[in-house]
ZADOMI-474633 format. One record per residue (C-alpha): residue in three letters; z, x negated, y. Coordinates in pm, 1 decimal, padded with zeros to 6 digits. Layout:
+------+----------+----------+----------+
| rest |       up |     east |    north |
+------+----------+----------+----------+
|  ALA |        Z |        X |        Y |
...
+------+----------+----------+----------+
// end
This chain:
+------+----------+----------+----------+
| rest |       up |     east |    north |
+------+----------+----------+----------+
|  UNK |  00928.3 |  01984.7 |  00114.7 |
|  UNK |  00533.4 |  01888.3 |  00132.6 |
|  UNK |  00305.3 |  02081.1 |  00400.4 |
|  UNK |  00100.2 |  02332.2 |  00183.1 |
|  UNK | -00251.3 |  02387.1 |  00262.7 |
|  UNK | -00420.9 |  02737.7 |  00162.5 |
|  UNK | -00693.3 |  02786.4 |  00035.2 |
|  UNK | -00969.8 |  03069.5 |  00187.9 |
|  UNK | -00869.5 |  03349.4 | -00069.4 |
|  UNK | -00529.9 |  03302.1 |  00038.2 |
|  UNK | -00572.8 |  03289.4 |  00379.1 |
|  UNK | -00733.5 |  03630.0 |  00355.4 |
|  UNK | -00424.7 |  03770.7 |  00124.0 |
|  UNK | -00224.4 |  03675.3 |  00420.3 |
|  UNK | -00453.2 |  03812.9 |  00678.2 |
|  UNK | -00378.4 |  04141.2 |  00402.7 |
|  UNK |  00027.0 |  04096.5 |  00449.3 |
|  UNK | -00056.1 |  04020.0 |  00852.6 |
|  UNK | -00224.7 |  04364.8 |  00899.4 |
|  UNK |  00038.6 |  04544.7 |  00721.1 |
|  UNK |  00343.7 |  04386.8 |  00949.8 |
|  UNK |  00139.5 |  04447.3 |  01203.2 |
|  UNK |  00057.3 |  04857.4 |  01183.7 |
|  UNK |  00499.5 |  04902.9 |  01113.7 |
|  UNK |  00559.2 |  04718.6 |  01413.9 |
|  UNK |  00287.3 |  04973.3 |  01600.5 |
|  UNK |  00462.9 |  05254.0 |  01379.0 |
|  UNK |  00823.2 |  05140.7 |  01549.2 |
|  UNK |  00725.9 |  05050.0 |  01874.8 |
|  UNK |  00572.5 |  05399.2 |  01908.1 |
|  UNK |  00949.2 |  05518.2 |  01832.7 |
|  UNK |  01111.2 |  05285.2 |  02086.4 |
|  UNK |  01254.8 |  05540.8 |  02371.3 |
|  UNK |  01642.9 |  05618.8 |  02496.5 |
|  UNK |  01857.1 |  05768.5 |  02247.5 |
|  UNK |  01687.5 |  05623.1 |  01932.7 |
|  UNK |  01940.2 |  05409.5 |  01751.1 |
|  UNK |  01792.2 |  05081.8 |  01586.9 |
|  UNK |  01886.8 |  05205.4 |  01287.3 |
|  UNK |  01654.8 |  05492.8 |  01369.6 |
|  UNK |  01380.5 |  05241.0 |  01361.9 |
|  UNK |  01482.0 |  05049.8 |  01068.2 |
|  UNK |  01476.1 |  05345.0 |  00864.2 |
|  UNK |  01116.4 |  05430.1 |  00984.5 |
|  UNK |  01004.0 |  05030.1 |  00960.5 |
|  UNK |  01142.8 |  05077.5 |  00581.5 |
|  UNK |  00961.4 |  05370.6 |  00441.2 |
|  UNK |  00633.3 |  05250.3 |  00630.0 |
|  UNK |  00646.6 |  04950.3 |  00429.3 |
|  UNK |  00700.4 |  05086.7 |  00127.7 |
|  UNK |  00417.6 |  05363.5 |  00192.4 |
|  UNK |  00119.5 |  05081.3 |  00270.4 |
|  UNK |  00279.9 |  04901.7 | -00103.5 |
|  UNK |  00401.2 |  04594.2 |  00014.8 |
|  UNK |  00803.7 |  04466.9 | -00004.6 |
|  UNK |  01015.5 |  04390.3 |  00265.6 |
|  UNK |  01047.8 |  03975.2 |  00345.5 |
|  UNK |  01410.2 |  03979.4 |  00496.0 |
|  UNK |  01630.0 |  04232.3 |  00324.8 |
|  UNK |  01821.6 |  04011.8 |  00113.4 |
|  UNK |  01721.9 |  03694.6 |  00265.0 |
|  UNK |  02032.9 |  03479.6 |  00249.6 |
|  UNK |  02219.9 |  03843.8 |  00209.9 |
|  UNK |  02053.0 |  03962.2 |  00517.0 |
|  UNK |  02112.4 |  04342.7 |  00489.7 |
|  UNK |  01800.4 |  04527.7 |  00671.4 |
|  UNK |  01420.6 |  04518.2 |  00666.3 |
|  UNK |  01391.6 |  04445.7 |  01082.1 |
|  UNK |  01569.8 |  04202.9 |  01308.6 |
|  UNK |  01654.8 |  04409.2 |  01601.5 |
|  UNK |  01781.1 |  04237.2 |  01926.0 |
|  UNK |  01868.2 |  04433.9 |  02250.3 |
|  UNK |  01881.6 |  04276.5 |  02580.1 |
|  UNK |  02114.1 |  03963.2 |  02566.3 |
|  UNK |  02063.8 |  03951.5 |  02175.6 |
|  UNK |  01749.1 |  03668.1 |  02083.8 |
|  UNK |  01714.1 |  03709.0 |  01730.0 |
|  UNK |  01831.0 |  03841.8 |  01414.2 |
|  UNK |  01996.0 |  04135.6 |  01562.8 |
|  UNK |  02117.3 |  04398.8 |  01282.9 |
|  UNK |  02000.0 |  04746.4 |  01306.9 |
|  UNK |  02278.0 |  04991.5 |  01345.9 |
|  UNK |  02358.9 |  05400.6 |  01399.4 |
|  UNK |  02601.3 |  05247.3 |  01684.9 |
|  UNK |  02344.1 |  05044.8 |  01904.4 |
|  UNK |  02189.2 |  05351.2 |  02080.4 |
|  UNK |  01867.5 |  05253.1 |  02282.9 |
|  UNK |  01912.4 |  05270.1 |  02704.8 |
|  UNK |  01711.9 |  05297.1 |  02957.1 |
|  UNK |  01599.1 |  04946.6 |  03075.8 |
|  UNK |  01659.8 |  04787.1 |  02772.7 |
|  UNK |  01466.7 |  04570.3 |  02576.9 |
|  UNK |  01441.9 |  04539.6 |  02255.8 |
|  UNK |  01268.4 |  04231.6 |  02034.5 |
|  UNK |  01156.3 |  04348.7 |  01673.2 |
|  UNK |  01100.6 |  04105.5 |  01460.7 |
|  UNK |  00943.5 |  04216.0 |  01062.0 |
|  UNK |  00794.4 |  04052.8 |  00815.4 |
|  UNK |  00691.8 |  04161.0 |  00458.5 |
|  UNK |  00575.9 |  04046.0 |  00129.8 |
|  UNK |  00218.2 |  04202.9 | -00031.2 |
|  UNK |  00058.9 |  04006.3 | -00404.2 |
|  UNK |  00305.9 |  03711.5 | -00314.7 |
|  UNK |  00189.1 |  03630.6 |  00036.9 |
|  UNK |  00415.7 |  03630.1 |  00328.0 |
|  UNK |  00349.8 |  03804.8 |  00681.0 |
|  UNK |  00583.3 |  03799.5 |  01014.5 |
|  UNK |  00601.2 |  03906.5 |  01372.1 |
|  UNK |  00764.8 |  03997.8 |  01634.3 |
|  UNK |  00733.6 |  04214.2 |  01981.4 |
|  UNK |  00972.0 |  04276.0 |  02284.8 |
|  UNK |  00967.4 |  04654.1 |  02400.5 |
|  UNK |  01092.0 |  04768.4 |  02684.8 |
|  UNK |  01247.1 |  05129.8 |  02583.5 |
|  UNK |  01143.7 |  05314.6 |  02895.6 |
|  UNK |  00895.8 |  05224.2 |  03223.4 |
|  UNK |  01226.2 |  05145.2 |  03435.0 |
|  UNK |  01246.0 |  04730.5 |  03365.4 |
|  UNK |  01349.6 |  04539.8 |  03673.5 |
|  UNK |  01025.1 |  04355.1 |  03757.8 |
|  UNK |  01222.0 |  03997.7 |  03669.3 |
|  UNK |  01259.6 |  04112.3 |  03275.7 |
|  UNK |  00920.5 |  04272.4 |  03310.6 |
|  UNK |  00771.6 |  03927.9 |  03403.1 |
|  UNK |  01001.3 |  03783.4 |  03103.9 |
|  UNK |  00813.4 |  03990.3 |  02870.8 |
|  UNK |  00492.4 |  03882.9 |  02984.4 |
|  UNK |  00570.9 |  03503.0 |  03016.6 |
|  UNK |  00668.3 |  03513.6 |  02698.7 |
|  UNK |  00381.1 |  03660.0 |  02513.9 |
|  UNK |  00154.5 |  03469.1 |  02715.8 |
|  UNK |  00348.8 |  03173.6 |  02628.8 |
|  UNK |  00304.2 |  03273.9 |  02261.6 |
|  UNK | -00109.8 |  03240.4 |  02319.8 |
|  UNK | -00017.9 |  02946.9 |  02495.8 |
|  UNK |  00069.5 |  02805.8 |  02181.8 |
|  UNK | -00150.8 |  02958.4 |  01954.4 |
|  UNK | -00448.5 |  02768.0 |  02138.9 |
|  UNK | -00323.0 |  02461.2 |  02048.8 |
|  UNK | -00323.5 |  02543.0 |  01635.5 |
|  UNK | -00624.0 |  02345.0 |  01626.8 |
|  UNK | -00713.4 |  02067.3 |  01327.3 |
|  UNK | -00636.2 |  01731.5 |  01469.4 |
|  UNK | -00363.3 |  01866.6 |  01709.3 |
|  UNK |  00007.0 |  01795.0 |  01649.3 |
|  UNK |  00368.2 |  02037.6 |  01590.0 |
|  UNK |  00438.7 |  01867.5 |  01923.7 |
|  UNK |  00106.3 |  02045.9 |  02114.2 |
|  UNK |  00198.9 |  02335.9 |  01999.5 |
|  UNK |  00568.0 |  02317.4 |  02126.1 |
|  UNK |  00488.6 |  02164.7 |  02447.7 |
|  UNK |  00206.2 |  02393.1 |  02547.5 |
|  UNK |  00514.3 |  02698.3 |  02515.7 |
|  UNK |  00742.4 |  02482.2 |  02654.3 |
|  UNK |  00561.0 |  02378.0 |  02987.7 |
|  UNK |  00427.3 |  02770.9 |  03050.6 |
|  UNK |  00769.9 |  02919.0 |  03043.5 |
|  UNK |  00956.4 |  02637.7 |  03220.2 |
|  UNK |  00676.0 |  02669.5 |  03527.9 |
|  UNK |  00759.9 |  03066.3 |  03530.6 |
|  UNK |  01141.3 |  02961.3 |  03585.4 |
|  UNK |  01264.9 |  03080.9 |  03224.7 |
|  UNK |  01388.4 |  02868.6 |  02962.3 |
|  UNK |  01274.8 |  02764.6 |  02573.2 |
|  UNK |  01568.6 |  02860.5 |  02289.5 |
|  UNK |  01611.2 |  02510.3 |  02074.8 |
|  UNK |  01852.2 |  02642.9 |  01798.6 |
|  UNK |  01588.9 |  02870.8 |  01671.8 |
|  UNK |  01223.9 |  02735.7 |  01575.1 |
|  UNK |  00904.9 |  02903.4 |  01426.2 |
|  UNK |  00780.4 |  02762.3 |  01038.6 |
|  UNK |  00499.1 |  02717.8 |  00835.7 |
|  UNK |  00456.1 |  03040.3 |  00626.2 |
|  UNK |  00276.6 |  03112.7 |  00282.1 |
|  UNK |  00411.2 |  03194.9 | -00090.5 |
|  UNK |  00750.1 |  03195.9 |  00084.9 |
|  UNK |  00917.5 |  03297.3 |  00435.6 |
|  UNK |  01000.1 |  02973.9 |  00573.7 |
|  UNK |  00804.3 |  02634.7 |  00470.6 |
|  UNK |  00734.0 |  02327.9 |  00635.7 |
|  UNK |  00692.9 |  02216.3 |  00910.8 |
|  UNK |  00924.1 |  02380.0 |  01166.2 |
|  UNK |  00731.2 |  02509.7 |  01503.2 |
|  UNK |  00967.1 |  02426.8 |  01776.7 |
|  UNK |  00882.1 |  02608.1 |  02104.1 |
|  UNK |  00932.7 |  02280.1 |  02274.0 |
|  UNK |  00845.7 |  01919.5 |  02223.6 |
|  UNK |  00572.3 |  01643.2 |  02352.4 |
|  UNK |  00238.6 |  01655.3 |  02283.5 |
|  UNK |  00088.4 |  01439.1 |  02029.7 |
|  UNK |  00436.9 |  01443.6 |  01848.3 |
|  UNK |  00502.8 |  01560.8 |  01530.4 |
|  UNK |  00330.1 |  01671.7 |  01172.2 |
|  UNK | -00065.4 |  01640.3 |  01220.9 |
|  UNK | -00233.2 |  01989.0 |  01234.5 |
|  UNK | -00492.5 |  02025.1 |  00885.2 |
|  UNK | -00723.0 |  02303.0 |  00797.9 |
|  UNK | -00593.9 |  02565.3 |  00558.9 |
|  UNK | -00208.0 |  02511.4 |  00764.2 |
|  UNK | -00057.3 |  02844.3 |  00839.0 |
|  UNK |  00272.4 |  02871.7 |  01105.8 |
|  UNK |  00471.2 |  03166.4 |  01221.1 |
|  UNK |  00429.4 |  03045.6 |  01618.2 |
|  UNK |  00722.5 |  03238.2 |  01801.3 |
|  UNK |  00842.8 |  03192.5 |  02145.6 |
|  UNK |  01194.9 |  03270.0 |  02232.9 |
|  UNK |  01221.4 |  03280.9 |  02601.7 |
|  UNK |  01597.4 |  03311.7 |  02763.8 |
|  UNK |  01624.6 |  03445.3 |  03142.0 |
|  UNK |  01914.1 |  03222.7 |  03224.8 |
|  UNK |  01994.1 |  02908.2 |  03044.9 |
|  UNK |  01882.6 |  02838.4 |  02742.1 |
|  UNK |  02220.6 |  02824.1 |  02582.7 |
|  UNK |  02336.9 |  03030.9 |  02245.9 |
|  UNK |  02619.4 |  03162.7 |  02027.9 |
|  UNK |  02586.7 |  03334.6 |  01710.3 |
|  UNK |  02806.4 |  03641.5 |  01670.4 |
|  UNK |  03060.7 |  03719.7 |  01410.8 |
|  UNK |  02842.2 |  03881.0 |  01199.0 |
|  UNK |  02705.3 |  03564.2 |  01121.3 |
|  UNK |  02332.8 |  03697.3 |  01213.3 |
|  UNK |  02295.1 |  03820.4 |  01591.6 |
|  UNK |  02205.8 |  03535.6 |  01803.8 |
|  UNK |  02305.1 |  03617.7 |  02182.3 |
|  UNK |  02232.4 |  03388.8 |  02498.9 |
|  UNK |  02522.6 |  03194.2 |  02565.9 |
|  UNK |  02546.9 |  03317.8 |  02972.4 |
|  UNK |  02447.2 |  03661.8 |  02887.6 |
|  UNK |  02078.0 |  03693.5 |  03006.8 |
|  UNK |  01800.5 |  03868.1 |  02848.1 |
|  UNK |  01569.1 |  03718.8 |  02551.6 |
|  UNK |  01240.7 |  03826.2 |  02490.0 |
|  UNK |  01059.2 |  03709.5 |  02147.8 |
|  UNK |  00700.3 |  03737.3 |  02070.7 |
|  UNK |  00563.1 |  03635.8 |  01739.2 |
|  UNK |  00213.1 |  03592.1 |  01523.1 |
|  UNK |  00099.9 |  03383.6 |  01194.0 |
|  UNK | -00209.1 |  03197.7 |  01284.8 |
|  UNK | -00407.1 |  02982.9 |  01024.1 |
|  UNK | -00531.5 |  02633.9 |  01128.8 |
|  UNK | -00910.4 |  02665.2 |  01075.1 |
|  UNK | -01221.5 |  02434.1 |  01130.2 |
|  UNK | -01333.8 |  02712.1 |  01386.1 |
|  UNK | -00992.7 |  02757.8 |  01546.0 |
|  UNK | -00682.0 |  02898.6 |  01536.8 |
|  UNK | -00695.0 |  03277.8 |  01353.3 |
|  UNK | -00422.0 |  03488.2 |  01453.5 |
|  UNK | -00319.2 |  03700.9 |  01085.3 |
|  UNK | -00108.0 |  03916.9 |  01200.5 |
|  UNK | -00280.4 |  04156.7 |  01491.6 |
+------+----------+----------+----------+
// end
């Protein structure tokens, strides 16, 4: 599959798609506390969407069944809301949501602790990780490589003691969810697909406390760590500009 290039008017529809992911995941995170079930915020995420008029991008996505990915603790990604998983205090919780508005795709994601009573380890994961995420995003630069990108993540989360996921990658984004080229959160700099203006990647970090090991559960979606650490998973679309990186999606 080529790279595909947009164009100013569609960088600004996705800007459009950007802003709407971005007020749900304000609208759920406000909703994040102990004893709301992530189905609780699924059902919220859902009729948000539909009230700002654009579509959900996952439900039905290879069968997936919801409109949020919603991964507690241990979980990384693609975690399925449920009535069952009842928020704790000193959980976290990654939501990741993307939607579709006039054919243009948007995506995100933010980890949330549930209450003020993190352990100050999984409180510094959180904030490794999203820093990790702007890491990255300054290196979305014409001229730059996939690999600058990667490595930029890579090298800030490894120095903070945490480790880089492999199994799960960010992607170029557009008329569909996932297009070329993959965004690894690791790599060497100078490696990889050349960064050109009009590019636009869903850059998104996912940072394991432990190893960076992972096993997918048997409902073929939740991906867990392997030695049962927390995850934390930040998320943005940024466009590859001649004055920079812009972030679409905040």
């Amino acid at each position: 599959m080529p790279i595909v290039c947009k164009s100013a008017a569609e960088i600004d529809k996705m800007r459009q798609s950007g802003h709407i992911v971005r007020e749900v995941l304000d609208a759920v995170r406000a909703l994040v506390a102990p004893g709301v079930t992530t189905m609780d915020l699924e059902r919220a995420a859902e009729q948000k969407i539909k009230d700002l008029g654009a579509k959900p991008a996952f439900k039905g996505y290879y069968d997936y069944p919801c409109v949020l990915c919603t991964s507690v603790n241990d979980e990384i990604v693609h975690g399925i809301p449920s009535e069952k998983r009842e928020l704790k205090a000193g959980d976290i919780v990654s939501i990741d949501c993307g939607v579709v508005l006039d054919g243009y795709y948007g995506d995100a994601a933010i980890t949330v602790p549930v209450d003020g009573s993190l352990k100050p380890e999984i409180e510094k994961l959180l904030k490794v990780t999203e820093a990790s995420l702007y890491k990255g995003i300054e290196q979305a630069r014409v001229g730059n490589a996939v690999g600058d990108v990667g490595a930029a993540v890579q090298e800030y989360v490894e120095a903070n003691g945490f480790s880089v996921v492999r199994e799960f990658v960010g992607h170029g984004i557009g008329t569909k969810l996932h297009e070329e080229p993959q965004v690894p959160n690791y790599g060497a700099r100078g490696q990889g697909p050349r960064l050109r203006e009009g590019m636009v990647l869903a850059i998104e970090p996912m940072v394991n406390f432990g190893e960076p090991g992972t096993r997918v559960l048997s409902d073929k979606w939740t991906a867990v760590t392997a030695d049962g650490s927390c995850s934390a998973h930040f998320e943005h679309c940024v466009a590859v500009t001649r004055d920079g990186p812009m972030i679409l999606t905040q």
